[in-house]
MIDOSE-1310 file (N, C-alpha, C; in nm, 2 decimals, decimal comma, always signed):
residues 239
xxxx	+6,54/+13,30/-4,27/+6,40/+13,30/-4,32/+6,32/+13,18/-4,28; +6,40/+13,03/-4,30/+6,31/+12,92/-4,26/+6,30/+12,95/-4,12; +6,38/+12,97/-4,06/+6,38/+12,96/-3,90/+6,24/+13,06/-3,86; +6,28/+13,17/-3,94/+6,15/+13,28/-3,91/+6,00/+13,22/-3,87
xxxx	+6,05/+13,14/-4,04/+5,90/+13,07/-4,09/+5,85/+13,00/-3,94; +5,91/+12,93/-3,91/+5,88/+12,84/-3,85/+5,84/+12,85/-3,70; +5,91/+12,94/-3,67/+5,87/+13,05/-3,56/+5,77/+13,13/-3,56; +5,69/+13,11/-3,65/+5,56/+13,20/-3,72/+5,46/+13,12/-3,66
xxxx	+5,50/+12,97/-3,73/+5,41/+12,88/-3,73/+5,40/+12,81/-3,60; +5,50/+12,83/-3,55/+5,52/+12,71/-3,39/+5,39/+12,83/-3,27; +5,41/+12,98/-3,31/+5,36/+13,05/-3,24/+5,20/+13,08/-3,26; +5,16/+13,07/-3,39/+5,06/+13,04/-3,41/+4,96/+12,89/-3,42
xxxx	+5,08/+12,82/-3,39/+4,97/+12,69/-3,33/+5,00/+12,67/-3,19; +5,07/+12,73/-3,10/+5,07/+12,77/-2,99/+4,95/+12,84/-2,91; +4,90/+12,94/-3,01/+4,82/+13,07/-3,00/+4,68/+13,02/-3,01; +4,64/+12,92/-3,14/+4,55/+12,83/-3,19/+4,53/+12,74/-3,04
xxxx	+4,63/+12,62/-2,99/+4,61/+12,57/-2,88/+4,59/+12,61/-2,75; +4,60/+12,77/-2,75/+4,59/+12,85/-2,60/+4,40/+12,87/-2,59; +4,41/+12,90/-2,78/+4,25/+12,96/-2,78/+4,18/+12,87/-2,74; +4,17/+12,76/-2,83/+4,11/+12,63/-2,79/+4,05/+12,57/-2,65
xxxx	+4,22/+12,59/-2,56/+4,22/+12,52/-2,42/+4,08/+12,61/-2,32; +4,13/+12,76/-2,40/+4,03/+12,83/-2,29/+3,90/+12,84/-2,33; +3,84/+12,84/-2,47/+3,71/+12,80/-2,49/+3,66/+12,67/-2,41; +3,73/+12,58/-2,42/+3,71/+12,44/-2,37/+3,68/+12,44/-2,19
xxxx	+3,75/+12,50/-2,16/+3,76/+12,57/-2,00/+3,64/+12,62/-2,00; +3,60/+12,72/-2,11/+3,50/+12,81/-2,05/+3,36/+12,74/-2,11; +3,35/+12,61/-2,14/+3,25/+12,55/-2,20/+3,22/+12,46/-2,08; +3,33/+12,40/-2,01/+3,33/+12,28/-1,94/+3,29/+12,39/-1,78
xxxx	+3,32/+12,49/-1,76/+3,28/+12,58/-1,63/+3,13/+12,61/-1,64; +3,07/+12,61/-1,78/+2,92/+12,66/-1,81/+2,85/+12,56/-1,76; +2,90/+12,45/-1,85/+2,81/+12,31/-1,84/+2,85/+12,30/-1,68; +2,91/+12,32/-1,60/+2,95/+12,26/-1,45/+2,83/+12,35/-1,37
xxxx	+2,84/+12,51/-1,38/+2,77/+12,59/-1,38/+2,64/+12,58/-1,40; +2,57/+12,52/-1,47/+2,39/+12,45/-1,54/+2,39/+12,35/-1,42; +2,49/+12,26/-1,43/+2,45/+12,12/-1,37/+2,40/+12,10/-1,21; +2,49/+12,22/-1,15/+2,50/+12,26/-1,01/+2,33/+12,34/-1,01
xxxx	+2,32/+12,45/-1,10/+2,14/+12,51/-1,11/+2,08/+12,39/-1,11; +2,06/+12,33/-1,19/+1,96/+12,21/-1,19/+1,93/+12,11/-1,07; +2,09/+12,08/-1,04/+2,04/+11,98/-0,90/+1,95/+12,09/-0,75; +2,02/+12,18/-0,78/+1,96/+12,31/-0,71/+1,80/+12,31/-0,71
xxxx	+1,79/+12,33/-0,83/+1,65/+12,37/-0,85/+1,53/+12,21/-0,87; +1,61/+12,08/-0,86/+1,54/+11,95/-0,89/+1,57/+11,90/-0,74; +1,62/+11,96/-0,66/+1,72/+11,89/-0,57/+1,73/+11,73/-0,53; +1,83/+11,72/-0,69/+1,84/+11,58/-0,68/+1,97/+11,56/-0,72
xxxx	+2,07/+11,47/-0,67/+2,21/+11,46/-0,66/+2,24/+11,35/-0,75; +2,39/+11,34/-0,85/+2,42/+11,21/-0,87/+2,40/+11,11/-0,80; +2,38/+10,98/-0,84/+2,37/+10,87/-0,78/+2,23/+10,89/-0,71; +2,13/+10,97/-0,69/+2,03/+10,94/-0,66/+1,91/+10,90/-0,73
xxxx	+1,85/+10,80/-0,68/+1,74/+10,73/-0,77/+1,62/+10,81/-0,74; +1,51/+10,85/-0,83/+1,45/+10,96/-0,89/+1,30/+10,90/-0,88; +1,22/+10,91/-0,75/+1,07/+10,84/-0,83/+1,00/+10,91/-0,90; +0,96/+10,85/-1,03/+0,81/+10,93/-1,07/+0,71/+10,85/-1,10
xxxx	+0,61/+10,91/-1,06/+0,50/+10,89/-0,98/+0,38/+10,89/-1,10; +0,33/+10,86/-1,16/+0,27/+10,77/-1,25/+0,12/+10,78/-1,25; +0,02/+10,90/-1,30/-0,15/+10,94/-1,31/-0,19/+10,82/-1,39; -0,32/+10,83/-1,38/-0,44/+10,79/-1,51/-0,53/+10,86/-1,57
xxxx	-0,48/+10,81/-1,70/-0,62/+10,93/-1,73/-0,74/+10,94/-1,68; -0,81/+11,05/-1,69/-0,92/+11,06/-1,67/-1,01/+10,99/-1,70; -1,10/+10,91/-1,63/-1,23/+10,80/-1,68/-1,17/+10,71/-1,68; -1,01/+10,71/-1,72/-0,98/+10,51/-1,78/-0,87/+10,46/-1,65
xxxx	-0,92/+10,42/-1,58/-0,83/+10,37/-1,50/-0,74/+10,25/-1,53; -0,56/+10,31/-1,51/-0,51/+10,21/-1,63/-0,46/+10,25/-1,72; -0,51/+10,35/-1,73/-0,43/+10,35/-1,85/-0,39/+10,54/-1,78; -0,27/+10,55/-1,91/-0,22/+10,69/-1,92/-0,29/+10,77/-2,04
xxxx	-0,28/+10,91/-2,02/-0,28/+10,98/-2,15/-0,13/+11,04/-2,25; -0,12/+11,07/-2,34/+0,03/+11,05/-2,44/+0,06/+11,15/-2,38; +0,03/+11,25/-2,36/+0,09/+11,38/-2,28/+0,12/+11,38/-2,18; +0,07/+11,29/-2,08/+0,16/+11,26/-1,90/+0,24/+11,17/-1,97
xxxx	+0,25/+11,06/-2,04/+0,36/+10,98/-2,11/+0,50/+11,08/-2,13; +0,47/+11,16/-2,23/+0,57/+11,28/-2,27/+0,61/+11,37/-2,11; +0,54/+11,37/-2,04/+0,57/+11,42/-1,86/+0,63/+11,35/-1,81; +0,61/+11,23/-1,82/+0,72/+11,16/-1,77/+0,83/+11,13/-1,83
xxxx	+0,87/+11,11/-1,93/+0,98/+11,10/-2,03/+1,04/+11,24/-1,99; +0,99/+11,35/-2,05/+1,07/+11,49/-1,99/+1,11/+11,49/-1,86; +1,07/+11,38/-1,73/+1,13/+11,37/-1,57/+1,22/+11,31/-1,57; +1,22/+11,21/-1,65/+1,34/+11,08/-1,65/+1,44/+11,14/-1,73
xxxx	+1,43/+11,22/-1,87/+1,52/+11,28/-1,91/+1,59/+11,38/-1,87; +1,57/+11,45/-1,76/+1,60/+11,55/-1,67/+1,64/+11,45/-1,54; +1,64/+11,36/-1,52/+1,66/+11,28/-1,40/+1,84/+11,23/-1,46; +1,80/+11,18/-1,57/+1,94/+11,11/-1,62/+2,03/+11,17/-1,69
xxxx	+2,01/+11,33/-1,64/+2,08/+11,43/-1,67/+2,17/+11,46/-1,59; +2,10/+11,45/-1,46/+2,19/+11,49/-1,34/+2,25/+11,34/-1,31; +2,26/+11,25/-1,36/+2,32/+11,11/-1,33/+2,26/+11,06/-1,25; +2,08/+11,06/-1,26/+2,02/+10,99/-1,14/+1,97/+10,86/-1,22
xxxx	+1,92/+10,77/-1,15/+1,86/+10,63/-1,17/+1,69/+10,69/-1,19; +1,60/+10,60/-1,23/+1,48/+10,65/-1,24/+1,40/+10,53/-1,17; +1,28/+10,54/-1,14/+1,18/+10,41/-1,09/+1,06/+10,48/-1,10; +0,99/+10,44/-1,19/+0,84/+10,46/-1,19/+0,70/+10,39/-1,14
xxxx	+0,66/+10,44/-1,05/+0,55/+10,37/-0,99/+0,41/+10,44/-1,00; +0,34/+10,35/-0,97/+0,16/+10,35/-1,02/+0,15/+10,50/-0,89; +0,06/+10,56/-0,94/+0,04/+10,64/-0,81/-0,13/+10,52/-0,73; -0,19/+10,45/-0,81/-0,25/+10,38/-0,70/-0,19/+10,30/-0,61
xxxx	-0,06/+10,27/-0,65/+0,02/+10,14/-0,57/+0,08/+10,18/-0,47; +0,12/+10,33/-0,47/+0,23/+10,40/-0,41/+0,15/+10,48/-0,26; +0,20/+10,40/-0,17/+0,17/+10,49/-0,05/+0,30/+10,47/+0,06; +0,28/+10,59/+0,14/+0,41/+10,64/+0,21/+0,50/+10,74/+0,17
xxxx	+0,58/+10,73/+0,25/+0,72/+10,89/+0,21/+0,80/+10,85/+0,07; +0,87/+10,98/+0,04/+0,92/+10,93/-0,07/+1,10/+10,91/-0,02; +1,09/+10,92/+0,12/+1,19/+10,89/+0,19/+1,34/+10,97/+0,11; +1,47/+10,89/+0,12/+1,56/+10,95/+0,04/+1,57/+10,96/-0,13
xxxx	+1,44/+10,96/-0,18/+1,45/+10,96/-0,31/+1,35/+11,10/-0,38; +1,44/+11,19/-0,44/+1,38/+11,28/-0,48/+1,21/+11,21/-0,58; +1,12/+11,30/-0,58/+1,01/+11,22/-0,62/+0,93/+11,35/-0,70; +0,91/+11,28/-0,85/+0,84/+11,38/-0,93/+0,71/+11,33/-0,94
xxxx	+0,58/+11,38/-0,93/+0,46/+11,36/-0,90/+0,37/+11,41/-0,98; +0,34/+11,34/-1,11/+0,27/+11,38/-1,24/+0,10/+11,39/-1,26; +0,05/+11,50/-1,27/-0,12/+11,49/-1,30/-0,21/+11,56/-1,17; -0,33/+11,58/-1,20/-0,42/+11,64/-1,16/-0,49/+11,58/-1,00
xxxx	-0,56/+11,64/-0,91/-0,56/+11,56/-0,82/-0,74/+11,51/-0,83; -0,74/+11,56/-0,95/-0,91/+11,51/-0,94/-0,95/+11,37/-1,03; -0,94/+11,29/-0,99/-0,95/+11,14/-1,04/-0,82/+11,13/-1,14; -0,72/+11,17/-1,13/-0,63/+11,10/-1,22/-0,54/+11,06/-1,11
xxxx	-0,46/+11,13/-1,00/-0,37/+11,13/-0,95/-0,43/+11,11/-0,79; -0,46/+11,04/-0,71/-0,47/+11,02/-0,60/-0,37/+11,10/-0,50; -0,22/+11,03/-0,56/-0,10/+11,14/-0,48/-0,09/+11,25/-0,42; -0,12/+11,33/-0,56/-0,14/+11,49/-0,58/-0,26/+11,53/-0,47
xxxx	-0,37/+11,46/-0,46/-0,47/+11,52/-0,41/-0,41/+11,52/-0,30; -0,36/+11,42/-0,25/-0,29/+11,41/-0,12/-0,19/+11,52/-0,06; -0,10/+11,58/-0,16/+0,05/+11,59/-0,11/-0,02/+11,80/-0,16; -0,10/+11,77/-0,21/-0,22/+11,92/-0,23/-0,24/+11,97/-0,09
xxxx	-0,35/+11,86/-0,06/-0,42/+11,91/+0,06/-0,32/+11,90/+0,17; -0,23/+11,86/+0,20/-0,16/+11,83/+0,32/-0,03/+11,95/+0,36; -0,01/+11,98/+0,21/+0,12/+12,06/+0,20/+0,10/+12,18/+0,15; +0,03/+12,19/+0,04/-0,05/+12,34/+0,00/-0,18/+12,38/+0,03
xxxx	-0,22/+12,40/+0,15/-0,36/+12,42/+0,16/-0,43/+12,54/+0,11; -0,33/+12,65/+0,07/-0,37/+12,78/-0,01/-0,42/+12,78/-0,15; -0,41/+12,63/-0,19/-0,45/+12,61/-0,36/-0,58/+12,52/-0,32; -0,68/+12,51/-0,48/-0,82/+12,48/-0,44/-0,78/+12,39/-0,63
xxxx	-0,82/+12,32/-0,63/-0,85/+12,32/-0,77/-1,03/+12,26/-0,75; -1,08/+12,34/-0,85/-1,27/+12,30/-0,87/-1,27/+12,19/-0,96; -1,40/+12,13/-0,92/-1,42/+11,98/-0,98/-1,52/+12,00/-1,11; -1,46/+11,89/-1,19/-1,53/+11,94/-1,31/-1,65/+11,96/-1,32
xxxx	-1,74/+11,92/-1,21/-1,92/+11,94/-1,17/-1,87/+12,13/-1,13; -1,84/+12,19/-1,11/-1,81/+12,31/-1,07/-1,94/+12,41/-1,13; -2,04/+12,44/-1,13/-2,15/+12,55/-1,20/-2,07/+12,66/-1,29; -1,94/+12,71/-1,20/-1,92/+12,84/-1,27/-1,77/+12,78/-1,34
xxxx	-1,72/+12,78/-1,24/-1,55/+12,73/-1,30/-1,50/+12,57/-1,27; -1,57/+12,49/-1,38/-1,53/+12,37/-1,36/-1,33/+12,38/-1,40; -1,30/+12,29/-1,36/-1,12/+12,27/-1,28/-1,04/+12,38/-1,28; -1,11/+12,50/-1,25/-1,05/+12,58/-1,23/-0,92/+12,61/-1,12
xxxx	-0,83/+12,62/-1,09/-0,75/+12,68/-0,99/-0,73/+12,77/-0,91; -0,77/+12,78/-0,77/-0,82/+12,89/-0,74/-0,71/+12,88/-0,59; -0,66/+13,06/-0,60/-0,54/+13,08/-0,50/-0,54/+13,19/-0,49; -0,57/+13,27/-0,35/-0,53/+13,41/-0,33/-0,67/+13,48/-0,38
xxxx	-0,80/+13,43/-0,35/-0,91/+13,47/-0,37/-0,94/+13,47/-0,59; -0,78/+13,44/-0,65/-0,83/+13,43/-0,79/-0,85/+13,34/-0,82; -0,94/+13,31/-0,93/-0,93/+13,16/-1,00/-0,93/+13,17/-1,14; -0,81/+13,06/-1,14/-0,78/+13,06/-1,30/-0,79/+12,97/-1,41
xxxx	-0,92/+13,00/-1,47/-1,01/+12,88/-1,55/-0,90/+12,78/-1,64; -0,98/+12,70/-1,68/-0,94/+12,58/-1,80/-1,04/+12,63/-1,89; -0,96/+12,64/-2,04/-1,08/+12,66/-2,16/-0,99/+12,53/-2,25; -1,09/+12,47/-2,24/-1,05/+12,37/-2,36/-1,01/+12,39/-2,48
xxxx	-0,88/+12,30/-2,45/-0,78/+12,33/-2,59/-0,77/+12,47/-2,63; -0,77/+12,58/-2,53/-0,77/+12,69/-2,61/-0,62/+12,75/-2,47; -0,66/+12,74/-2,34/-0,58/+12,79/-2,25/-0,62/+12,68/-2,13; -0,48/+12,69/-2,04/-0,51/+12,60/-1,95/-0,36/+12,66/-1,82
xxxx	-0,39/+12,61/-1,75/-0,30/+12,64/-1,63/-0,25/+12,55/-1,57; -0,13/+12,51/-1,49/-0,09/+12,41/-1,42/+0,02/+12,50/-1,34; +0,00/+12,37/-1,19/+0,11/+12,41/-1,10/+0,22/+12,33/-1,10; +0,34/+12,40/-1,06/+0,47/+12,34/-1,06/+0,55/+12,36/-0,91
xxxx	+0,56/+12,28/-0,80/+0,57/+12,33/-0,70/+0,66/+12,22/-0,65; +0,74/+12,26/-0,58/+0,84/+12,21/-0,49/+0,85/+12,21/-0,33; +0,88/+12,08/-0,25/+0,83/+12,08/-0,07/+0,89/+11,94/-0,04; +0,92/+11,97/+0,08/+0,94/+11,83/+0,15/+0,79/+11,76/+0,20
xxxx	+0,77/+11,63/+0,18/+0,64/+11,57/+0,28/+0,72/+11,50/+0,38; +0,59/+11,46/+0,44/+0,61/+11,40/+0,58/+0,69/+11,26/+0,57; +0,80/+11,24/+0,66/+0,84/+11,14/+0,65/+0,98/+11,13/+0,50; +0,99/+11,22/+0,49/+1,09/+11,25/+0,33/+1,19/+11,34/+0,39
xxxx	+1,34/+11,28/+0,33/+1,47/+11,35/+0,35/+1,45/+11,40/+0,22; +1,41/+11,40/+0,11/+1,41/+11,46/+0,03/+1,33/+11,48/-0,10; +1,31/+11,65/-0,16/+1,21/+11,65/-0,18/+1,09/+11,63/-0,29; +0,94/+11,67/-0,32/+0,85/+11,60/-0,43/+0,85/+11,77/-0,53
xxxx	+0,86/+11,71/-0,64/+0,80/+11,80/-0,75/+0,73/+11,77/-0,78; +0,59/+11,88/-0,79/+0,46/+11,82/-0,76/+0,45/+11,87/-0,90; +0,39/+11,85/-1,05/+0,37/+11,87/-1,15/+0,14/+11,82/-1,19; +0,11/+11,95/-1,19/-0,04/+11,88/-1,14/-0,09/+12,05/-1,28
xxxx	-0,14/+12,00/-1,35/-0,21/+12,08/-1,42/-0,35/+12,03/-1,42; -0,43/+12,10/-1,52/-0,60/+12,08/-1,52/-0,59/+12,00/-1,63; -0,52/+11,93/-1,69/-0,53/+11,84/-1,81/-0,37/+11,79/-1,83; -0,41/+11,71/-1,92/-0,28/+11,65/-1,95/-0,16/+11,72/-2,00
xxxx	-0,24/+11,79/-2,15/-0,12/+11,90/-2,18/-0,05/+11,98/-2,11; -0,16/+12,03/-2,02/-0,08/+12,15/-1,94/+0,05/+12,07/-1,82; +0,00/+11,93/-1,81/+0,11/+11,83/-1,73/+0,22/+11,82/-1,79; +0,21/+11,84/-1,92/+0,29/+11,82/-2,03/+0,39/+11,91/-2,02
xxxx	+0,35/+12,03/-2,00/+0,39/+12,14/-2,04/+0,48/+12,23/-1,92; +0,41/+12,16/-1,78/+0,50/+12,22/-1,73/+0,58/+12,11/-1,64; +0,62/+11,99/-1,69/+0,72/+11,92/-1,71/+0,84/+11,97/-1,77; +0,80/+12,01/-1,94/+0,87/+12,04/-2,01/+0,95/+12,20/-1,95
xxxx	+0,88/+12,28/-1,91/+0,92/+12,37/-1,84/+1,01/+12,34/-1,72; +0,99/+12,27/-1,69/+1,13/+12,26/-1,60/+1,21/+12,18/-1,63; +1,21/+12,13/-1,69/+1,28/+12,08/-1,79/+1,39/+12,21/-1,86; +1,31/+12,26/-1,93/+1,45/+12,37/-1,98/+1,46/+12,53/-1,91
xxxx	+1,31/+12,56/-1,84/+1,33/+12,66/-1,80/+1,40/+12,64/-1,66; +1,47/+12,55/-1,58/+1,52/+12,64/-1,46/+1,61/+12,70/-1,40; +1,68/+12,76/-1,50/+1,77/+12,90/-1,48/+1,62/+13,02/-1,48; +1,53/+13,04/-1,51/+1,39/+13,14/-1,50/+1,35/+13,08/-1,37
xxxx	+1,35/+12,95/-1,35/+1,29/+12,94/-1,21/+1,35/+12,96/-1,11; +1,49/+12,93/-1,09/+1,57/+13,01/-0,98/+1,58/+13,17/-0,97; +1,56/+13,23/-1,06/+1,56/+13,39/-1,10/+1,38/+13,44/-1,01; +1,32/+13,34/-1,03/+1,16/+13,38/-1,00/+1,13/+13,34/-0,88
xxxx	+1,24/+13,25/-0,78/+1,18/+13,20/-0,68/+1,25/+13,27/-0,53; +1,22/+13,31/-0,42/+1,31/+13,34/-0,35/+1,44/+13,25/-0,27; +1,37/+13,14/-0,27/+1,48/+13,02/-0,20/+1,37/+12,88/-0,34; +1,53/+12,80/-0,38/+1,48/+12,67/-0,47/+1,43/+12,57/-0,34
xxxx	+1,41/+12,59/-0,21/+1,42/+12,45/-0,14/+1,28/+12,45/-0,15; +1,18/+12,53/-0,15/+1,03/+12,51/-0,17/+0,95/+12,60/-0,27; +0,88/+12,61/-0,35/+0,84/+12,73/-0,37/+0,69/+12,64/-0,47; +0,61/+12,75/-0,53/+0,50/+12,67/-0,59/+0,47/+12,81/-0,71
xxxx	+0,46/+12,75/-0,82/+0,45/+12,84/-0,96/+0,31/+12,81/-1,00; +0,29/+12,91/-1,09/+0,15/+12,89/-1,16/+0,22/+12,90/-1,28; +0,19/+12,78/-1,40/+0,22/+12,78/-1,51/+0,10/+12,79/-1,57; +0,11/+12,90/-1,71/+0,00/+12,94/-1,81/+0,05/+12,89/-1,96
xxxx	-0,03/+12,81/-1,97/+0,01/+12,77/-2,15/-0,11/+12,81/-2,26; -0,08/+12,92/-2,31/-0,18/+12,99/-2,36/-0,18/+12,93/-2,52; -0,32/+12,92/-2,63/-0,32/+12,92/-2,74/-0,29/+12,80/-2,76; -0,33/+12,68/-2,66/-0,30/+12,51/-2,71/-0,36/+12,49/-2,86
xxxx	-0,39/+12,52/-2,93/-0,44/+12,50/-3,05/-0,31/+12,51/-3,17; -0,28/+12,62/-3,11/-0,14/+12,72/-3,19/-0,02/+12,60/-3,15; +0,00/+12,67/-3,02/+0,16/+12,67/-2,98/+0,18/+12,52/-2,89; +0,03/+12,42/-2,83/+0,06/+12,36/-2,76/+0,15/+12,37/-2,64
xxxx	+0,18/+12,23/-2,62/+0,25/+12,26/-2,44/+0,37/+12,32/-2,46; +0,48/+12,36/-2,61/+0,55/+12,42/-2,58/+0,56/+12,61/-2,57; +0,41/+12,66/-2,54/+0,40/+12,80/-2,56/+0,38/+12,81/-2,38; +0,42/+12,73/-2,29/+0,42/+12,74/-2,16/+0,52/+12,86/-2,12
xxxx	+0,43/+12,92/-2,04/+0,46/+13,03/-1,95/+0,46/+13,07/-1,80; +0,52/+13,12/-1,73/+0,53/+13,19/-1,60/+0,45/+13,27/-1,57; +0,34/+13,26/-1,51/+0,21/+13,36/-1,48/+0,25/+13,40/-1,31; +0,29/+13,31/-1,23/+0,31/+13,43/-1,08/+0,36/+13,32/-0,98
xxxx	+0,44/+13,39/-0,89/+0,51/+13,32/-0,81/+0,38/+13,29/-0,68; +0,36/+13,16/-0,62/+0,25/+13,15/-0,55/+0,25/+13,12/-0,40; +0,40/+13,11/-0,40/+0,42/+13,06/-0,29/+0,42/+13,06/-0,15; +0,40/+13,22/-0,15/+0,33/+13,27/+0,00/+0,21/+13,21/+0,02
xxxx	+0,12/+13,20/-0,06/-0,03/+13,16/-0,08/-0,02/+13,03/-0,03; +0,02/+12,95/-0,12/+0,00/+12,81/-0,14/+0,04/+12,72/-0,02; +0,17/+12,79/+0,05/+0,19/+12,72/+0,16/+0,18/+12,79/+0,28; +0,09/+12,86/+0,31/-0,02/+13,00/+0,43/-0,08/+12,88/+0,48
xxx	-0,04/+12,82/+0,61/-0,11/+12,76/+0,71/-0,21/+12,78/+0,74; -0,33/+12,68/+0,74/-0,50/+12,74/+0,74/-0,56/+12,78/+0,66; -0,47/+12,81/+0,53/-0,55/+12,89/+0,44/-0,65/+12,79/+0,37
């Protein structure tokens, strides 16, 4: 009867230890499985140092707004995810390639972000963003003959796009909305959405999104959404 017992119990913490090992397997294969998407979709490798690239607000040169603050914080924390280093630099200070350092590139290209305007016109020439003097659609976004307004604090749009520049082994995530929230927001979006952005893009090595954050009043930058893949558009030579 003891012996029984005990052969009860040796098999059931046997059975307990089997269960265990293979949850544990199948937790540590997920997380391996995420980490591999992400460098995928960020393409940025352990051990590589991460620039991001640093707007000003609008009118105040010098300073930042709290929501590219939070954009950046969401890069670095997604940087020191994948076991990268971080370095943040002014985007007025910063000129040249971003050479071997993957490079996240925060804010709008109309007086906040000089970069953006740059790495815009040179690399996406299919995207337009209108200046806030605009008659009909001041900062509006405009790609593929549509344009897709800014309503204050109510809805706003931002792009999320990925490319090599000139002179770079590797490559910029261009994060450029019509305001800061929407900077905010689709930071944060790739931040947790990029299993949706692999799903949405045809190849991760380049591609360019239109992110929609609807109801900023309500839901803020976390009600960010996927409005359309743009990438044919946005990188159409001559366009």
């Amino acid at each position: 009867m003891l012996a029984g017992a005990i052969g009860d119990l040796l098999l059931g913490l046997l059975a307990s230890c089997l269960s265990g090992l293979a949850v544990w397997l199948w937790q540590r294969g997920r997380h391996n499985r995420d980490l591999r998407l992400r460098m995928r979709v960020v393409g940025a490798r352990p051990g590589d140092t991460c620039l991001i690239v640093m707007n000003n607000k609008y009118g105040a040169p010098g300073t930042t707004h709290h929501h590219d603050v939070q954009a950046m914080i969401e890069a670095a924390v997604l940087s020191h995810g994948l076991q990268c280093e971080v370095e943040i630099v002014r985007s007025d200070d910063f000129r040249g390639s971003n050479g071997d350092k993957p490079e996240f590139c925060i804010g709008g290209p109309l007086g906040s972000n000089v970069r953006s305007a740059g790495h815009l016109a040179h690399s996406l020439p299919g995207v337009l963003f209108h200046p806030y003097t605009h008659p009909d659609h001041p900062l509006a976004i405009e790609a593929g003959g549509e344009c897709y307004r800014w309503d204050r604090e109510n809805e706003g749009y931002a792009l999320l796009a990925k490319f090599t520049a000139p002179g770079g082994s590797r490559p910029v995530l261009l994060i450029c909305g019509q305001s800061a929230v929407t900077n905010h927001a689709a930071a944060y979006f790739l931040r947790h959405s990029y299993r949706q952005i692999a799903d949405a893009v045809s190849s991760t090595e380049r591609f360019c999104l239109l992110l929609r954050v609807p109801s900023i009043r309500t839901y803020g930058f976390q009600g960010v959404t996927l409005e359309r893949d743009l990438t044919d558009t946005a990188f159409a030579p001559g366009a």
